[in-house]
N, C-alpha and C positions, 0 to 999 in steps of 0.2 A: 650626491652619489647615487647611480643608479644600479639595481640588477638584472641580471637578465636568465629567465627561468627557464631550463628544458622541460618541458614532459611532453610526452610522446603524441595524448592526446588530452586538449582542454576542453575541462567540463565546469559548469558553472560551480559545484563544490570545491574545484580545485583551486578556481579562482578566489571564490571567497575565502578559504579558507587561510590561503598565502597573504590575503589583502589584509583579516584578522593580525597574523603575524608579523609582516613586514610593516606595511601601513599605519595600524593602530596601534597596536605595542612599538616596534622598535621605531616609525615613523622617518621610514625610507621608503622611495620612490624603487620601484622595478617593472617588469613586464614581461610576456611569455612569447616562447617560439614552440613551435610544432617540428622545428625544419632540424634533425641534428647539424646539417654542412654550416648553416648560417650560425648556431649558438658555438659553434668550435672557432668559425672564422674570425666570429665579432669581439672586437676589443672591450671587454667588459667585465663588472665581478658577476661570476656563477654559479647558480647553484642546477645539481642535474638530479631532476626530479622523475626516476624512470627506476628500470631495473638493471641496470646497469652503466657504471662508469665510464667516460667518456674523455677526462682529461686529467690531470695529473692534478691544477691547479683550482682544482674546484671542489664545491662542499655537495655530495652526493648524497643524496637521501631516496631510501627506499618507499616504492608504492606499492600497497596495496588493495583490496579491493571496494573500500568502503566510498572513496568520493571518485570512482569511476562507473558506480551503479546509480540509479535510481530506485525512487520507491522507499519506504522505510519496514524495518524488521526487526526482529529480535538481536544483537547482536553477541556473537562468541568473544564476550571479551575475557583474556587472560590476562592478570594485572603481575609484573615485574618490577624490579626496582634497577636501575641504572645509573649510572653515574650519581648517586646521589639524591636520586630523582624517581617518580613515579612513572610507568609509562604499560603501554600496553600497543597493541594492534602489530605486535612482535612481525617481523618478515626479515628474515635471516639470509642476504643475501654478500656474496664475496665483492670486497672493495668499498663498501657504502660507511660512510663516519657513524650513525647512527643502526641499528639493529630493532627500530621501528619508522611505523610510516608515524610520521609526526606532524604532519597534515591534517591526518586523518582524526587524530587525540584530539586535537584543534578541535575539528570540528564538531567532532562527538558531544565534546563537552560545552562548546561555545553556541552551538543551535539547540542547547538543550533534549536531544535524539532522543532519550530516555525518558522525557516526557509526553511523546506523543507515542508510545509503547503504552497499552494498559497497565493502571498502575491502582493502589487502592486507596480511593481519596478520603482525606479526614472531615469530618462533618459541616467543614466547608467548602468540600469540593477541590481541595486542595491537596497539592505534589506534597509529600514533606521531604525534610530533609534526610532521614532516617532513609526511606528507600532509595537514596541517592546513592551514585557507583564511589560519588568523592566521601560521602559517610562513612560507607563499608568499609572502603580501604583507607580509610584517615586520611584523607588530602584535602577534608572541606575546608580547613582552614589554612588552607596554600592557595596563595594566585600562583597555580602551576602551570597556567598557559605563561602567563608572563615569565615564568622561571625557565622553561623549557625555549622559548623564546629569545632571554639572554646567554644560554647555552649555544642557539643557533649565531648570534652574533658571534661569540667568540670561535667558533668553527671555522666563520668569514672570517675574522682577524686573523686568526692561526696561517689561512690558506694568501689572506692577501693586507698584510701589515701594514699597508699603508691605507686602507679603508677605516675613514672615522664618521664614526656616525654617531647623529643629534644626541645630546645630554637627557637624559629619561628624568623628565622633574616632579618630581612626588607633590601632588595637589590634596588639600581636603577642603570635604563637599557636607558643611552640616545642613539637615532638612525637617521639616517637623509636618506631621500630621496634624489637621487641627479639627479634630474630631468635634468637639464642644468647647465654645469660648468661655463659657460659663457651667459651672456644677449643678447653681442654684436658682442662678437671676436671668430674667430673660426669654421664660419657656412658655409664658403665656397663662394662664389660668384655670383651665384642665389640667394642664403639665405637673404646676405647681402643687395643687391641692392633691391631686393623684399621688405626688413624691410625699407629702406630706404624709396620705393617710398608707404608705408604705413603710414609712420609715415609722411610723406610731406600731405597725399590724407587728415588725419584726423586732419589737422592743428596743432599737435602737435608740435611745434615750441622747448619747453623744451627739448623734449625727441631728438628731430633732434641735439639738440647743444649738446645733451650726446654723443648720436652717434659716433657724429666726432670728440668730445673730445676723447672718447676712444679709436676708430677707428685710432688716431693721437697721440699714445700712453701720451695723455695730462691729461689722468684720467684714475684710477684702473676702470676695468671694475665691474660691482656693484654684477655679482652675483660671484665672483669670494673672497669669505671670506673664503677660508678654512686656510688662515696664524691665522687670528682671534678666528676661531673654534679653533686653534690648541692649540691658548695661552689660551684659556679658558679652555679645554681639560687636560693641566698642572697644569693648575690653583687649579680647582677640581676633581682632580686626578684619570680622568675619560677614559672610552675606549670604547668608542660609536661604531655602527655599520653604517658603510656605504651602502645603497640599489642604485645599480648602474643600470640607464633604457642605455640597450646597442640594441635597437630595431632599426627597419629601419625608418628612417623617415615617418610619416605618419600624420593623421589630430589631432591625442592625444600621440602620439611620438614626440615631436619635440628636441630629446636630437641632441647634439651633436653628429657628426658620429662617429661610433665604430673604425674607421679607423685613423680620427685625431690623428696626431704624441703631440700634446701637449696635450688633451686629455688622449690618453694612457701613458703621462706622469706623470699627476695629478694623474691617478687611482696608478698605481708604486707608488708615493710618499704614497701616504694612505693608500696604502697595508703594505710598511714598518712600518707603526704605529700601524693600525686598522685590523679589521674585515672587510672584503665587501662581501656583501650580491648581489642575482641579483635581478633586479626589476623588475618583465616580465612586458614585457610593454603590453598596451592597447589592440593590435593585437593581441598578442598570446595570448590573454586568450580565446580563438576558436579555435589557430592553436598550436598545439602539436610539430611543426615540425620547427614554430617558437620559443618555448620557447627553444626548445633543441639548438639553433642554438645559439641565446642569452646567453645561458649558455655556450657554448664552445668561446663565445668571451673572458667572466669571467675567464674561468680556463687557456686559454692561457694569458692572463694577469698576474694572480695570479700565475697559475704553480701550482693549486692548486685543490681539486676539489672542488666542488660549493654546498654546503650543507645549506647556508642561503636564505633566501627569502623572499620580499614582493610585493604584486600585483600592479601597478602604477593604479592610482586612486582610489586604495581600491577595485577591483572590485574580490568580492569571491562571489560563488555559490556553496551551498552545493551540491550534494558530489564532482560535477567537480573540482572545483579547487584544492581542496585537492589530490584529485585522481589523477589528472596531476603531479602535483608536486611531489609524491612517484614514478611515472613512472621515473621519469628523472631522482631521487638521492635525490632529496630535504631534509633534517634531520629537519629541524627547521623553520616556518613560523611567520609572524609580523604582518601578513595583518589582526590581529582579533581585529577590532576596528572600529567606525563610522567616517564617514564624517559630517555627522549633529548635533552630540553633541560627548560631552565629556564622560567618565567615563566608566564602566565594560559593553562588551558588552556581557561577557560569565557570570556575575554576579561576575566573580572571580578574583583574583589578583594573581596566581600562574601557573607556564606555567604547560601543563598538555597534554598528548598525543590527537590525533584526533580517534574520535568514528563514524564510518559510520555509519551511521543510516538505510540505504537500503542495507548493506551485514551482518550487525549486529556483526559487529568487530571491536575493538580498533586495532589501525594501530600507526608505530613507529614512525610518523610523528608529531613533538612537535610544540604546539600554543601555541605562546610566546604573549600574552595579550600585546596590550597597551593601554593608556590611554586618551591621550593628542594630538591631535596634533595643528600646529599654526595656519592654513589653516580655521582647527574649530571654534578657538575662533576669530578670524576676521575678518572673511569672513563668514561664518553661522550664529555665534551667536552673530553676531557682537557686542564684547564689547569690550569697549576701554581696553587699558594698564592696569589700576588700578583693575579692574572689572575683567579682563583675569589672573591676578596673584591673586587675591580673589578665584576666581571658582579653578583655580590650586591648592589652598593649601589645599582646602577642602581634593581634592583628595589624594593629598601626605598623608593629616592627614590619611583619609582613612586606607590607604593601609597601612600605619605604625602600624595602631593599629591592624592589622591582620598580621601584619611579613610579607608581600605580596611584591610582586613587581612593583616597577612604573616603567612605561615605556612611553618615550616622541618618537615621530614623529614629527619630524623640517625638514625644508629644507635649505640649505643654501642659497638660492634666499630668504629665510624671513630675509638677513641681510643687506639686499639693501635698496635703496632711488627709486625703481623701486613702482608702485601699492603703496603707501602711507604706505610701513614696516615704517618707520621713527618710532628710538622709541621702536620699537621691542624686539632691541636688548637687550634693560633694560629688558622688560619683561621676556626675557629668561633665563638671570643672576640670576636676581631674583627667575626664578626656580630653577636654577641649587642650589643656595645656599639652599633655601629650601630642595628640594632633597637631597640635601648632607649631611647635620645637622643632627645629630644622634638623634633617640628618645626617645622623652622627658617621664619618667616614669613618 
């Protein structure tokens, strides 16, 4: 089925932003005209994307001024609620189905816009969620492009009943950070005595008899679950992405060296099964020269080239990070998601290409949304186990009822008896079965 779009005059906002909504979410084919005589004359479903209405049989939506300008600014947003729904960018015009530009919401929120606004970054440089417009007004945890989205579908149905379009199939996408393969074993010989004469200085008496239990091969080392991952991985017949930090040691790098023979064994072993992704570490999100470097430890591993990606500590800045990442090869990114809370941070639940917003170009670089990670619910919003698998399901439901994608960010150090995971582990089954469970009509 195809559409066919009026608007008066196409600008490349316009374009992407319709390409967002019809394309990746509802995942129909359409195209634009400038010309009103041709979009009246042509046999086709329509939508008229102007200031005014043009035919009886069509789904009219109002424009206004945000993806006809250029340049980025402060924006006058006024948030309303409508049909049920969040919305804003209000234009109040006679005959129009809708009483916002919803184009516009799109893009607002899907390019991120309020990120390259000055904003006040927390001590790593980072957006949080808190100053977000979907925070404020409680929509973080709605894929409300996609809601808004299935709205416009049904508009098209309403106007033209024999228009059916593709089935929205709800996918989940589990992924892990793998910051440290090991807690204890593995770190070389400074490392180790250095952890040693730490954990003696702060009376840690527990974590010393771990040490040397493991150290004494007299206990599995705690971060070392991926036999675990693996039997779960079978369990629910899943194929998760591995994000591997292979940076130099530093004060927020503390992985294992890229050089270790048991190390580079591990990665081999999960390459045979999985996906691995690189995880630029902490440093090279400044140094270009470092991420390129990081990335050929990956592909000589793999044998492979290095097309996935997530940032170690979440740390993204529009348009850098993104832009880096297209220099080196990068295809596909994970990093679009909070540290301080859970839920949509683009509003949307479907991966969708990246929009520069200072060269005014969609670029072939795909942001792969997540949702979830454990670090969040723990350690931020500190809620216990019960509480953490409540707020989870919300979201699964979520994103179910928009055919959208859930996506988890775990590490496999959340399987330890290390920092009080105890417990955890339930938690994550718990989602995973969630996640997996088909949905419920």
């Amino acid at each position: 089925m195809h559409i066919l779009i009026y608007t008066p005059a196409l600008t490349a906002r316009i374009e992407y932003a319709w390409s967002i909504l019809l394309k990746y979410v509802l995942q129909v084919d359409f195209s634009f005209t400038s010309e009103a005589t041709i979009y009246i004359q042509t046999n086709a479903y329509k939508i008229n994307y102007s200031k005014e209405r043009l035919l009886e049989q069509e789904v009219s939506l109002p424009i206004g001024n945000l993806l006809i300008e250029s340049g980025i600014r402060p924006q006058n947003i006024s948030v309303f609620q409508h049909d049920g729904l969040t919305a804003f960018f209000q234009v109040e015009l006679a005959g129009m189905d809708l009483p916002f530009d919803l184009p516009a919401l799109v893009f607002y929120l899907v390019t991120r816009y309020e990120e390259y606004l000055p904003f006040e970054p927390d001590v790593h440089g980072r957006f949080t969620a808190k100053q977000s417009l979907a925070y404020r007004e409680n929509f973080l945890r709605q894929p409300l492009v996609n809601e808004w989205a299935i709205r416009l579908r049904q508009l098209l149905q309403q106007k033209n009943p024999t228009f059916k379009f593709p089935v929205l199939s709800y996918k989940f996408q589990p992924t892990y950070d793998l910051d440290m393969a090991w807690a204890y074993l593995h770190k070389g010989g400074k490392r180790t005595v250095g952890g040693y004469l730490r954990t003696i200085l702060k009376g840690n008496f527990t974590e010393l008899k771990q040490r040397w239990q493991v150290q004494f091969s007299k206990k599995d080392d705690p971060f070392f679950t991926f036999p675990y991952l693996d039997a779960l991985h079978d369990r629910f017949q899943l194929k998760p992405i591995y994000f591997v930090l292979l940076g130099d040691y530093d004060k927020f790098d503390t992985n294992i060296s890229p050089n270790n023979w048991a190390f580079l064994w591990i990665l081999q072993q999960l390459h045979k099964r999985y996906r691995l992704g690189i995880h630029p570490s902490y440093s090279s999100n400044k140094k270009r020269s470092q991420l390129q470097k990081e990335i050929s430890r990956l592909r000589v591993i793999t044998q492979e080239p290095v097309a996935l990606s997530r940032q170690h500590f979440l740390k993204l800045t529009f348009p850098e990070t993104y832009r880096r990442l297209l220099q080196v090869g990068i295809a596909v990114d994970y990093s679009l998601g909070y540290a301080d809370d859970i839920g949509f941070r683009a509003s949307i639940a479907t991966p969708y290409p990246w929009y520069d917003l200072t060269q005014e170009t969609m670029n072939p670089l795909l942001l792969y949304p997540f949702q979830v990670m454990d670090v969040t619910l723990k350690k931020y919003l500190q809620l216990n186990p019960a509480q953490a698998i409540e707020n989870v399901n919300l979201i699964i439901q979520k994103t179910k009822s928009v055919g959208g994608t859930f996506c988890t960010l775990w590490h496999n150090s959340s399987f330890s008896y290390i920092d009080n995971w105890e417990g955890w582990d339930e938690v994550y089954e718990a989602i995973l079965k969630m996640a997996t469970q088909q949905k419920q009509d």
